[in-house]
N, CA, C and O atoms as a Maestro MAE file, in Angstrom:
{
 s_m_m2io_version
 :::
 2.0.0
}

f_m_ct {
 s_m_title
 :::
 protein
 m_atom[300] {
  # First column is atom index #
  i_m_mmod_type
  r_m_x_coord
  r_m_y_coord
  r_m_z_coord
  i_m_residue_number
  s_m_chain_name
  s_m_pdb_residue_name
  s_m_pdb_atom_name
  i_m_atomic_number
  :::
  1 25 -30.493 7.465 4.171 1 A "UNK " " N  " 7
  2 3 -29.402 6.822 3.471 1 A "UNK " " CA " 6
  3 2 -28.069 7.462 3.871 1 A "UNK " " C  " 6
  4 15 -27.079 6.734 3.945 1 A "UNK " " O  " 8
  5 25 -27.982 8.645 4.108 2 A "UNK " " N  " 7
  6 3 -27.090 9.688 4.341 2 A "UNK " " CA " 6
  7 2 -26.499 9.039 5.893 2 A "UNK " " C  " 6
  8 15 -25.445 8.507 6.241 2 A "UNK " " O  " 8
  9 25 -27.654 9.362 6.513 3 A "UNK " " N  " 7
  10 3 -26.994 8.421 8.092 3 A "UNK " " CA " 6
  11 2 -26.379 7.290 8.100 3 A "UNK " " C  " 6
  12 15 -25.420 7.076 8.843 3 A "UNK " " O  " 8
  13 25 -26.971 6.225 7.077 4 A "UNK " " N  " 7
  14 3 -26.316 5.124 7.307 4 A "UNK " " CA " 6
  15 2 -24.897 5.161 6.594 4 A "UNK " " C  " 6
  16 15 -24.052 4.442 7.126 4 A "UNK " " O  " 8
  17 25 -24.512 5.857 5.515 5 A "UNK " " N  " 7
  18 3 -23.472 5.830 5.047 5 A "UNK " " CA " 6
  19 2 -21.836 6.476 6.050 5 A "UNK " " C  " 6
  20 15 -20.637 6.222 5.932 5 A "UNK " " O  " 8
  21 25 -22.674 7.417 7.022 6 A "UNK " " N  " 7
  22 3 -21.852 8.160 7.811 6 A "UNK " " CA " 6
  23 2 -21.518 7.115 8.784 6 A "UNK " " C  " 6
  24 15 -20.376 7.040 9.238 6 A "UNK " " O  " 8
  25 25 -22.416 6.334 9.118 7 A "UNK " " N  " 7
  26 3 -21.843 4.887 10.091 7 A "UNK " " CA " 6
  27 2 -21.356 3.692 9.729 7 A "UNK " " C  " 6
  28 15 -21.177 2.759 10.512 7 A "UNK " " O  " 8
  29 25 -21.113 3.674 8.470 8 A "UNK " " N  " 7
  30 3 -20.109 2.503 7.178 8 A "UNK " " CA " 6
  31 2 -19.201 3.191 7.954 8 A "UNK " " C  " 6
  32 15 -19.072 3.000 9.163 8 A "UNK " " O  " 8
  33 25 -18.491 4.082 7.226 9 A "UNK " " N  " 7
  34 3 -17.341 5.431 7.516 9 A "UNK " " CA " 6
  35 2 -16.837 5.123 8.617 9 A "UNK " " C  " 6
  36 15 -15.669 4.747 8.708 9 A "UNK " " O  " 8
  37 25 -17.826 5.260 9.863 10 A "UNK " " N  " 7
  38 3 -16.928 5.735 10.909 10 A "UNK " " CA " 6
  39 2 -16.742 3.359 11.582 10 A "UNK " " C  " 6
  40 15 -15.811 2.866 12.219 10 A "UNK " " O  " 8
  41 25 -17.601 2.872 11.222 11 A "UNK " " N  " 7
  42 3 -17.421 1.436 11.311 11 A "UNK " " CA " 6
  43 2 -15.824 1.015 10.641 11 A "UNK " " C  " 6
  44 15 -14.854 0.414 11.103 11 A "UNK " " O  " 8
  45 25 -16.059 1.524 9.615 12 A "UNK " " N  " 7
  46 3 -14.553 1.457 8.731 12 A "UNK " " CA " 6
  47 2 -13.593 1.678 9.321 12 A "UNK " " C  " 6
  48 15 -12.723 0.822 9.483 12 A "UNK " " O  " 8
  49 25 -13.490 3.249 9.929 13 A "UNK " " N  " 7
  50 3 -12.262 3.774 10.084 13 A "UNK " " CA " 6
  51 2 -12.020 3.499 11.869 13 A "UNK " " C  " 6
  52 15 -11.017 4.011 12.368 13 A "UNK " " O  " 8
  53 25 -12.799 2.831 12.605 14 A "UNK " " N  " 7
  54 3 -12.482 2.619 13.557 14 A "UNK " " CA " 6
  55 2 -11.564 0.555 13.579 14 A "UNK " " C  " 6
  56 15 -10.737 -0.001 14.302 14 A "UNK " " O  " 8
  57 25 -12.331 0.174 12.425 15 A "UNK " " N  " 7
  58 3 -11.702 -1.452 12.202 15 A "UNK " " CA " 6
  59 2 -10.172 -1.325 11.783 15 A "UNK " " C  " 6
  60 15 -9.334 -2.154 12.136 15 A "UNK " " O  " 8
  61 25 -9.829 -0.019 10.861 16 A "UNK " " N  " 7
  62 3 -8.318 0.168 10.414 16 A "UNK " " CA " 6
  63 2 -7.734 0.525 11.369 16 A "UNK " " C  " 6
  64 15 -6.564 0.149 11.311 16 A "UNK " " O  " 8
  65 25 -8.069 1.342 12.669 17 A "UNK " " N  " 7
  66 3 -7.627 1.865 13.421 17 A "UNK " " CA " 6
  67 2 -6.809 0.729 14.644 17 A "UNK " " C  " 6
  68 15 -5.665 0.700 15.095 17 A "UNK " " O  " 8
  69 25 -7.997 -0.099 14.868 18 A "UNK " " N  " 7
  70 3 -7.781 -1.390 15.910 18 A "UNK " " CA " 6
  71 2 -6.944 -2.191 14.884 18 A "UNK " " C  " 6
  72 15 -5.841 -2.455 15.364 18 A "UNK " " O  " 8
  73 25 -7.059 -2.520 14.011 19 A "UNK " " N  " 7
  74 3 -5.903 -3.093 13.237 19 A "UNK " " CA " 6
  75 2 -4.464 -2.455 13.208 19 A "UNK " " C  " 6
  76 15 -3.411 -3.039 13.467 19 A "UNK " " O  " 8
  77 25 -4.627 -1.166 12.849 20 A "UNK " " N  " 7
  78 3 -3.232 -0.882 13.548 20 A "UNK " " CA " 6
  79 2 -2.612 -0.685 14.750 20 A "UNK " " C  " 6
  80 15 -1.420 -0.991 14.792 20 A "UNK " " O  " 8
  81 25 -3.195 -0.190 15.873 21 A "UNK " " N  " 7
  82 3 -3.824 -0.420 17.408 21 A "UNK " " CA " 6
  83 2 -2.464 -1.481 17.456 21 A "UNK " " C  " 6
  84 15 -1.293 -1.331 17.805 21 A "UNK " " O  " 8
  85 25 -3.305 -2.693 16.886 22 A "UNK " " N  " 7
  86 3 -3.182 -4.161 17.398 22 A "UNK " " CA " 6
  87 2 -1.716 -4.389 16.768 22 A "UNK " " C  " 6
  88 15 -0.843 -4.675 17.588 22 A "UNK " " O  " 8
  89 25 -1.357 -4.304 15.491 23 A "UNK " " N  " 7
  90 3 0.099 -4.698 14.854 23 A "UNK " " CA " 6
  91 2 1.018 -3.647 16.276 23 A "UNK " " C  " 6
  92 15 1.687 -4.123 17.194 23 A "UNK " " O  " 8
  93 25 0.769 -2.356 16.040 24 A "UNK " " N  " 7
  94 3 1.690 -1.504 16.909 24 A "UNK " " CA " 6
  95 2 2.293 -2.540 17.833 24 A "UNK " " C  " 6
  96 15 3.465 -2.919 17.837 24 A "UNK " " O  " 8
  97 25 1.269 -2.949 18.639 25 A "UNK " " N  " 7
  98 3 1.059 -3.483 20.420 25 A "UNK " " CA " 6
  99 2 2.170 -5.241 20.106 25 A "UNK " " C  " 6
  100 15 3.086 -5.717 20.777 25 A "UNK " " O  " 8
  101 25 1.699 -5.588 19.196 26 A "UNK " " N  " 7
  102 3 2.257 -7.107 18.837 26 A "UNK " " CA " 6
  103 2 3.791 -6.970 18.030 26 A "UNK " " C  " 6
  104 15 4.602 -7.887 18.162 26 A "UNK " " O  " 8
  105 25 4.122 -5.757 17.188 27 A "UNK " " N  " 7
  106 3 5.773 -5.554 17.216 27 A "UNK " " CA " 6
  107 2 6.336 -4.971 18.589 27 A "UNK " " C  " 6
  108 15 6.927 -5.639 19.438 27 A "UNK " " O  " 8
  109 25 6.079 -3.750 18.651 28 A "UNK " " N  " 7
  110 3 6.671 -3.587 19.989 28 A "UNK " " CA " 6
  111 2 6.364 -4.488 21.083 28 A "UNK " " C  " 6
  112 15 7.154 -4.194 21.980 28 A "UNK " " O  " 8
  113 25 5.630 -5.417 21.454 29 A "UNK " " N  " 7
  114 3 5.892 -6.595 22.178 29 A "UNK " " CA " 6
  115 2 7.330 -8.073 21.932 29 A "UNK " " C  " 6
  116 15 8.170 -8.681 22.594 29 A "UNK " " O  " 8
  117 25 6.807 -7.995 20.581 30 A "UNK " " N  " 7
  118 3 7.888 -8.514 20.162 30 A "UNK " " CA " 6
  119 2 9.614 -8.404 19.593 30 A "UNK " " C  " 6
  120 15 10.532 -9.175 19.314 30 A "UNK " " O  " 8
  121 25 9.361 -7.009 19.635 31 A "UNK " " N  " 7
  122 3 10.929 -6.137 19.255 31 A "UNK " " CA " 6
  123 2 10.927 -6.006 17.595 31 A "UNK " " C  " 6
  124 15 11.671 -5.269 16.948 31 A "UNK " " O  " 8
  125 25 9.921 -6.890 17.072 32 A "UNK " " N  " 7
  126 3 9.897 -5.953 15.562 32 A "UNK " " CA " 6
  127 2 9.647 -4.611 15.042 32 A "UNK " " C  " 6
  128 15 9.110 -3.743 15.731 32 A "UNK " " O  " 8
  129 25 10.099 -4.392 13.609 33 A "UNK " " N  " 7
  130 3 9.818 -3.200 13.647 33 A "UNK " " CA " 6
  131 2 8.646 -2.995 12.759 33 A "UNK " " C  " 6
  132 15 8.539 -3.881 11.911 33 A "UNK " " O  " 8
  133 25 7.564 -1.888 12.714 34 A "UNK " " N  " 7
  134 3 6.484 -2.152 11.467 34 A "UNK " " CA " 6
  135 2 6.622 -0.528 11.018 34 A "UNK " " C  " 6
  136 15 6.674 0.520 11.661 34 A "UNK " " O  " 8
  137 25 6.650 -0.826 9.742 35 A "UNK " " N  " 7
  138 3 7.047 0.177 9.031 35 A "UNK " " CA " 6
  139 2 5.480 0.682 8.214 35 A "UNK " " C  " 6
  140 15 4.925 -0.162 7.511 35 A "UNK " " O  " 8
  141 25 4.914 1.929 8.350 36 A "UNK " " N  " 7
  142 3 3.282 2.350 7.156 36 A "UNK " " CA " 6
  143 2 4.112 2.949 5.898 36 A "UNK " " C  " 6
  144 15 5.005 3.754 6.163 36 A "UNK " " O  " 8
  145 25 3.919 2.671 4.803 37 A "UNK " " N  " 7
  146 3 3.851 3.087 3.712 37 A "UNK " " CA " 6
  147 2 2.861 3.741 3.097 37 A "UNK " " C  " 6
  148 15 1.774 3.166 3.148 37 A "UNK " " O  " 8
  149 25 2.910 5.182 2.300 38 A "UNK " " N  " 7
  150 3 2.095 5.904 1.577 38 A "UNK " " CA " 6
  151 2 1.999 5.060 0.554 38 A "UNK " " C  " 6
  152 15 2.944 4.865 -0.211 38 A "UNK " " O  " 8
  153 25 0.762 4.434 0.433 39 A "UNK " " N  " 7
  154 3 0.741 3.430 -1.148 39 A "UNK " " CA " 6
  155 2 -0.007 4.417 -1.955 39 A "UNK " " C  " 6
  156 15 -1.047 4.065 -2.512 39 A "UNK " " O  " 8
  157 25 0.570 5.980 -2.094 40 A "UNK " " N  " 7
  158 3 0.389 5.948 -3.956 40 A "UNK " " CA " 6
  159 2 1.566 6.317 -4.711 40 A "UNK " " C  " 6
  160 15 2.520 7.065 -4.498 40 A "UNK " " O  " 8
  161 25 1.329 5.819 -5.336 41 A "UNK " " N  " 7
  162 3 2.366 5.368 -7.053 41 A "UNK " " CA " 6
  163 2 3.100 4.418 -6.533 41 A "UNK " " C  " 6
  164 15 4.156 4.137 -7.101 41 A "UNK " " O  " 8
  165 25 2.640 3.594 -5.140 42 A "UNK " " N  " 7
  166 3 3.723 2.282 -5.005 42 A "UNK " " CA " 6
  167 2 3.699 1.542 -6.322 42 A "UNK " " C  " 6
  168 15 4.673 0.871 -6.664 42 A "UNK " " O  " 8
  169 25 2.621 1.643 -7.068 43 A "UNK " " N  " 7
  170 3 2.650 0.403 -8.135 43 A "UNK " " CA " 6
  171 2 3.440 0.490 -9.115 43 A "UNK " " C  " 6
  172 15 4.221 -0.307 -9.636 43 A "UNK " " O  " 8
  173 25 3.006 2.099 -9.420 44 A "UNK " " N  " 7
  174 3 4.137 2.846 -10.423 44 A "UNK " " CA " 6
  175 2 5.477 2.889 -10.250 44 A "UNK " " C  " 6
  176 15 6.119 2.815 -11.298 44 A "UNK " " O  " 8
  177 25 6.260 3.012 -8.980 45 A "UNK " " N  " 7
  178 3 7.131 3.285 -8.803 45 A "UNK " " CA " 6
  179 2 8.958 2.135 -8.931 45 A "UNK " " C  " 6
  180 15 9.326 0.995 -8.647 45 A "UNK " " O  " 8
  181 25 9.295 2.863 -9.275 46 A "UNK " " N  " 7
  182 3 10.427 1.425 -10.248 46 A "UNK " " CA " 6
  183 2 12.016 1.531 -8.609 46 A "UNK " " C  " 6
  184 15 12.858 2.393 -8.358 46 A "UNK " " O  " 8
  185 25 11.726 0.382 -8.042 47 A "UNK " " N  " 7
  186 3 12.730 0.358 -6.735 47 A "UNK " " CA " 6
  187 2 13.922 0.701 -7.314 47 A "UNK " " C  " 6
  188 15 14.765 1.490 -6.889 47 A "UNK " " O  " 8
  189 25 13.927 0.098 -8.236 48 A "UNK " " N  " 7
  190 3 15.988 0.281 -8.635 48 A "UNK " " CA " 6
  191 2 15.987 1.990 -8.874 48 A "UNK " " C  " 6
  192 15 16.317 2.604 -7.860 48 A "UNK " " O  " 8
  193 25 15.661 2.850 -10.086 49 A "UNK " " N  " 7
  194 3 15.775 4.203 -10.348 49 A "UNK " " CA " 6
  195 2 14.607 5.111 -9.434 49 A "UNK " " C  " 6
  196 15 14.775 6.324 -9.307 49 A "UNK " " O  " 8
  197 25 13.837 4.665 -9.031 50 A "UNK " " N  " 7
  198 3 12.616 5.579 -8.295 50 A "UNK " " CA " 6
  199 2 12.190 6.178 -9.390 50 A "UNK " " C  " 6
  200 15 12.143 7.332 -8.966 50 A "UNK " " O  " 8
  201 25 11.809 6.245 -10.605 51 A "UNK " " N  " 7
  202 3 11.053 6.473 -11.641 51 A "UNK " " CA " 6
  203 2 9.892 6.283 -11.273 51 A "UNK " " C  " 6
  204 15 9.580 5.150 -10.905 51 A "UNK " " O  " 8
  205 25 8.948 7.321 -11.272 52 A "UNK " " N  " 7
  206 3 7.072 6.809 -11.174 52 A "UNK " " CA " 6
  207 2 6.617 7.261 -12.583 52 A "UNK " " C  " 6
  208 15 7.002 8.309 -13.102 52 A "UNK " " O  " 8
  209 25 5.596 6.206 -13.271 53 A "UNK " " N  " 7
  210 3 5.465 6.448 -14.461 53 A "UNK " " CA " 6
  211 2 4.867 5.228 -14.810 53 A "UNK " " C  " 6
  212 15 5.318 4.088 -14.701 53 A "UNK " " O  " 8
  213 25 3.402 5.766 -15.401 54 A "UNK " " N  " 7
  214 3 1.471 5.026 -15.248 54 A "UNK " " CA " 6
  215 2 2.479 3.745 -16.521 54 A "UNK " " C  " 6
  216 15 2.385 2.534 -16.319 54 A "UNK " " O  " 8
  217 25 3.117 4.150 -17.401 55 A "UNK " " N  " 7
  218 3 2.962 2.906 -18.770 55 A "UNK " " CA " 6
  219 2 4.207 1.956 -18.243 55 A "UNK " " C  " 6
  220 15 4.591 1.034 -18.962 55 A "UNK " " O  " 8
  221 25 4.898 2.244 -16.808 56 A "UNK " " N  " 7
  222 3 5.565 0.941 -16.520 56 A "UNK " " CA " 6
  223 2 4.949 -0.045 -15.897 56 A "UNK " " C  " 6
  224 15 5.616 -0.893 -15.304 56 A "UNK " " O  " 8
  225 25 3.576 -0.098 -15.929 57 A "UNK " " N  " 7
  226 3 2.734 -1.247 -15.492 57 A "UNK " " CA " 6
  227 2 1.508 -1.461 -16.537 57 A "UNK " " C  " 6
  228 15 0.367 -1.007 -16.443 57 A "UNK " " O  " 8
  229 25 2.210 -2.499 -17.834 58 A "UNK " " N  " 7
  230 3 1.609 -2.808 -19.282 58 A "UNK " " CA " 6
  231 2 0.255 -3.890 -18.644 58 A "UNK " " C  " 6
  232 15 -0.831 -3.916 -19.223 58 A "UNK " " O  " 8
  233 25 0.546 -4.767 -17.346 59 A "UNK " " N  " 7
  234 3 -0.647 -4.946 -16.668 59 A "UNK " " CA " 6
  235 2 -0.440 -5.293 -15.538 59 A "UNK " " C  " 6
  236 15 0.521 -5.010 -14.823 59 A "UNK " " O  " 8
  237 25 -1.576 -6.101 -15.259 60 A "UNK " " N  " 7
  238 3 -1.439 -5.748 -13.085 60 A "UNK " " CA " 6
  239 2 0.047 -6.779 -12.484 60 A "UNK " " C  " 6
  240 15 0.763 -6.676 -11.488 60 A "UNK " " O  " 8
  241 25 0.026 -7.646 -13.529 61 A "UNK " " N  " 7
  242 3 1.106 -8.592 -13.059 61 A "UNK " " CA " 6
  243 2 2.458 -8.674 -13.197 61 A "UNK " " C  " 6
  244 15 3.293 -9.399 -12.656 61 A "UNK " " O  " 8
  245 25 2.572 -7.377 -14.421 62 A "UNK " " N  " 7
  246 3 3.829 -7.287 -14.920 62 A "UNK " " CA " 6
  247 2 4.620 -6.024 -14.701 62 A "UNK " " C  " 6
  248 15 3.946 -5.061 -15.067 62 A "UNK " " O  " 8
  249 25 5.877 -5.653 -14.208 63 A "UNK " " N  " 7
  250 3 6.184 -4.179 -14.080 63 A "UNK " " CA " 6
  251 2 7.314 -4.384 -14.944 63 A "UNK " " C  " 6
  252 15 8.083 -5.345 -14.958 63 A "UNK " " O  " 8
  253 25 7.313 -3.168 -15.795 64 A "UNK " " N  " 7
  254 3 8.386 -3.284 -17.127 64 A "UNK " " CA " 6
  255 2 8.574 -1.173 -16.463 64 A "UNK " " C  " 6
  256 15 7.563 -0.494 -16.290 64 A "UNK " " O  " 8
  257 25 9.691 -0.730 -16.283 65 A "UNK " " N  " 7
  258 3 10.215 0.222 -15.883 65 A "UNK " " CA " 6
  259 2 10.608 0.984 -17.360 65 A "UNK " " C  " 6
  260 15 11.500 0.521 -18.071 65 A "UNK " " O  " 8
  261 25 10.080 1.823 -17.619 66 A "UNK " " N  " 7
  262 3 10.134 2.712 -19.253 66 A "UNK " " CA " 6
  263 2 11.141 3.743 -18.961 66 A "UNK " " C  " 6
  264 15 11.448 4.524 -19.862 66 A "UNK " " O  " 8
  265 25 11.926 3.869 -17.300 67 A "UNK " " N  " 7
  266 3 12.932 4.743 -16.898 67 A "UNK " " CA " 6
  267 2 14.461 3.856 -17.346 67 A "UNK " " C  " 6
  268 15 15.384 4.190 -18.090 67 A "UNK " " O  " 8
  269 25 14.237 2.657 -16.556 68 A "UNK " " N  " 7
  270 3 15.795 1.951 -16.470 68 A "UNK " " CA " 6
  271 2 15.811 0.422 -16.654 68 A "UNK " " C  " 6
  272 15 16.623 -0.412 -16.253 68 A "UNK " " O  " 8
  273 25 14.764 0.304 -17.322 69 A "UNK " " N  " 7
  274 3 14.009 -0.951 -17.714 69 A "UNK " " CA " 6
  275 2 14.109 -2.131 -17.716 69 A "UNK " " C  " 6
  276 15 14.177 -2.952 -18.630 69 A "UNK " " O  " 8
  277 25 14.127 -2.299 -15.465 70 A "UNK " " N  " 7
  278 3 14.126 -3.521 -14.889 70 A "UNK " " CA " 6
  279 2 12.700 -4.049 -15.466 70 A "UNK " " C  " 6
  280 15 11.937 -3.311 -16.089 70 A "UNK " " O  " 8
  281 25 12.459 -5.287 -15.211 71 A "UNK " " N  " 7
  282 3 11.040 -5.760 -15.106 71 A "UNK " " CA " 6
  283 2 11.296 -6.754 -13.905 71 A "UNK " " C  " 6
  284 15 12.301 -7.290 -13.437 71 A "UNK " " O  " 8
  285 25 9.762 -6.765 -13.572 72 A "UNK " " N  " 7
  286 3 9.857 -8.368 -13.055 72 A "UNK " " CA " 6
  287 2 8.169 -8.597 -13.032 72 A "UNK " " C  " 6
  288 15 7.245 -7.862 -13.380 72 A "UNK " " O  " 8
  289 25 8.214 -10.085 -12.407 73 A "UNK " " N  " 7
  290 3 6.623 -10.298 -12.365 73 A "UNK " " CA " 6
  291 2 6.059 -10.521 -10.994 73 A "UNK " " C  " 6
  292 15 6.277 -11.308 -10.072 73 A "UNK " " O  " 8
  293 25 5.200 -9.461 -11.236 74 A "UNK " " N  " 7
  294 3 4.046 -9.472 -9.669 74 A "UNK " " CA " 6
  295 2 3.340 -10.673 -8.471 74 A "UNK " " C  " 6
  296 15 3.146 -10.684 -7.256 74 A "UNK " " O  " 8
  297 25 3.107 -11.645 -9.668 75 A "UNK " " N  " 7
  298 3 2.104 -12.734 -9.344 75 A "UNK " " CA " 6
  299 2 3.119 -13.933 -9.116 75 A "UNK " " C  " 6
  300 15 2.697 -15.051 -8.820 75 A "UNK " " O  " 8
  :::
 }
 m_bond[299] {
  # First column is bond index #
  i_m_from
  i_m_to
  i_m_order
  :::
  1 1 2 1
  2 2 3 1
  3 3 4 2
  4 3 5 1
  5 5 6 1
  6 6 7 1
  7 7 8 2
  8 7 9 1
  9 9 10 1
  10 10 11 1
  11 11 12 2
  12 11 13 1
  13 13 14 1
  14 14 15 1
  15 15 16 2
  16 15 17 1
  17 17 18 1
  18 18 19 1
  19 19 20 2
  20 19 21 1
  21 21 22 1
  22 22 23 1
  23 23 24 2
  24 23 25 1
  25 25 26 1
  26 26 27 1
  27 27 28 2
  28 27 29 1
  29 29 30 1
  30 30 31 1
  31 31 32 2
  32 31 33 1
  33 33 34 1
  34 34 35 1
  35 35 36 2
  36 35 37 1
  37 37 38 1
  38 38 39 1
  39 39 40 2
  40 39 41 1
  41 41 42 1
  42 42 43 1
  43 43 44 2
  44 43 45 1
  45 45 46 1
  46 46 47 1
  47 47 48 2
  48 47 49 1
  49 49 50 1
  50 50 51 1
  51 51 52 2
  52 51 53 1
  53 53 54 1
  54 54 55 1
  55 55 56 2
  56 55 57 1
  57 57 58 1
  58 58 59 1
  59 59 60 2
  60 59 61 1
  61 61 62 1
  62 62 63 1
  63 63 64 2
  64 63 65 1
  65 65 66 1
  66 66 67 1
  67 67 68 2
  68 67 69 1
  69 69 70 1
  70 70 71 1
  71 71 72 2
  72 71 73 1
  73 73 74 1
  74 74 75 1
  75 75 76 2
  76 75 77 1
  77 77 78 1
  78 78 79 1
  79 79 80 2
  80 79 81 1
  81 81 82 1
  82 82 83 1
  83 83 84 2
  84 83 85 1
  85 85 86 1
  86 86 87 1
  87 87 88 2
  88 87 89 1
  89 89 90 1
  90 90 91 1
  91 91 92 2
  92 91 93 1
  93 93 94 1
  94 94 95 1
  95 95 96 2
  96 95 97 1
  97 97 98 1
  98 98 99 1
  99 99 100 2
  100 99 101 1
  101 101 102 1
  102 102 103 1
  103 103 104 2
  104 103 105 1
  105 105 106 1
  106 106 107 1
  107 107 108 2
  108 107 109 1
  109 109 110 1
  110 110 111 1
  111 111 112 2
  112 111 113 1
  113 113 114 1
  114 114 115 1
  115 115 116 2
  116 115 117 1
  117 117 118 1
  118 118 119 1
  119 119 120 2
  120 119 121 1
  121 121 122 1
  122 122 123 1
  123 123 124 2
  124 123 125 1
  125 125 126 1
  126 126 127 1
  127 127 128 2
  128 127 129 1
  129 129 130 1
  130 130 131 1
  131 131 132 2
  132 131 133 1
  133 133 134 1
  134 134 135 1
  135 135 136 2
  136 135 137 1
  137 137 138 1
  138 138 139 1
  139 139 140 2
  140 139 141 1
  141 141 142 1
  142 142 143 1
  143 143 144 2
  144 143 145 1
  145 145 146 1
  146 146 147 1
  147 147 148 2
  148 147 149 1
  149 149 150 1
  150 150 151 1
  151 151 152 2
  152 151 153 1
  153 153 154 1
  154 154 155 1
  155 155 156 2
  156 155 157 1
  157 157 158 1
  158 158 159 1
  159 159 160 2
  160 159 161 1
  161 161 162 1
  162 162 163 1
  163 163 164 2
  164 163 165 1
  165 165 166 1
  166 166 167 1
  167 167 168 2
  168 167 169 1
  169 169 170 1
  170 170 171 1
  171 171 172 2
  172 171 173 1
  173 173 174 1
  174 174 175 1
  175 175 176 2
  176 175 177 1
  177 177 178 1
  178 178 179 1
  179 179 180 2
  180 179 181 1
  181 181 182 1
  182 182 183 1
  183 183 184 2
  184 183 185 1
  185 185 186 1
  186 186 187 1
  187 187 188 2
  188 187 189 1
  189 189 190 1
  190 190 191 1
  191 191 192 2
  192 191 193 1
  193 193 194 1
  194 194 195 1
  195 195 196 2
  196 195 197 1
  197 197 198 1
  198 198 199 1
  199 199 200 2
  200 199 201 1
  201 201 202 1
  202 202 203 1
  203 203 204 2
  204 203 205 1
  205 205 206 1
  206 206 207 1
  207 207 208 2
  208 207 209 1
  209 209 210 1
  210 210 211 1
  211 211 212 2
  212 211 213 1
  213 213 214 1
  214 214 215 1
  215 215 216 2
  216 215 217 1
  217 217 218 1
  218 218 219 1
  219 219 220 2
  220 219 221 1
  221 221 222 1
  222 222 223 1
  223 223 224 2
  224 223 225 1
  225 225 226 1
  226 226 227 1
  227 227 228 2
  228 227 229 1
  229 229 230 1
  230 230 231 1
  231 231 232 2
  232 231 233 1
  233 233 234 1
  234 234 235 1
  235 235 236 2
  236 235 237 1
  237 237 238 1
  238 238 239 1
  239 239 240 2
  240 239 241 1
  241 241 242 1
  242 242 243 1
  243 243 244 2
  244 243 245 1
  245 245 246 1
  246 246 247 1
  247 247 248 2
  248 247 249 1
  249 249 250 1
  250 250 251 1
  251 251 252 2
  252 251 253 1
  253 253 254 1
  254 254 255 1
  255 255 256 2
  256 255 257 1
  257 257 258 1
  258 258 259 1
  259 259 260 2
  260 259 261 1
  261 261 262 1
  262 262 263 1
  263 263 264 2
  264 263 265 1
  265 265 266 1
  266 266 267 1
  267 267 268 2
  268 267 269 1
  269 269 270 1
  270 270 271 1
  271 271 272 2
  272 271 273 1
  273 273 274 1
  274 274 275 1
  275 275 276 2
  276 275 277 1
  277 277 278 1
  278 278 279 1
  279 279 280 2
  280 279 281 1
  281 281 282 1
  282 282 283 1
  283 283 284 2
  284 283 285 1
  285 285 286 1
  286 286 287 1
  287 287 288 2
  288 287 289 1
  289 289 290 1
  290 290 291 1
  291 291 292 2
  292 291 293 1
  293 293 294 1
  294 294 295 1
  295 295 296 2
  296 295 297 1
  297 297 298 1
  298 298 299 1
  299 299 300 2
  :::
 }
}
């Protein structure tokens, strides 16, 4: 079980890899630019003040900012 889980893993991390591989190759072909983002506390995090903080997302669709208390809706 152990083996097969170690070849999910490396199946995985070689498909993210060619996926990014591939965006790289197709902006710089095209002169765009592609930007990676660290997505944690993207969800948390409030663009207008940069406040991160778990109770400004009351649920998945709604962001209500408990720093400077923009909202808007996700969906």
């Amino acid at each position: 079980m152990r083996q097969k889980a170690g070849l999910n893993y490396a199946i995985l991390d070689v498909g993210c890899y060619e996926l990014r591989r591939q965006l790289e190759y197709k902006c710089e072909r095209s002169g765009a630019k592609l930007a990676f983002v660290d997505p944690r506390y993207s969800s948390q995090l409030c663009r207008r003040c940069g406040a991160i903080d778990k109770q400004s997302r009351p649920t998945q669709a709604l962001f209500a900012c408990v720093g400077c208390g923009s909202a808007r809706t996700l969906m």
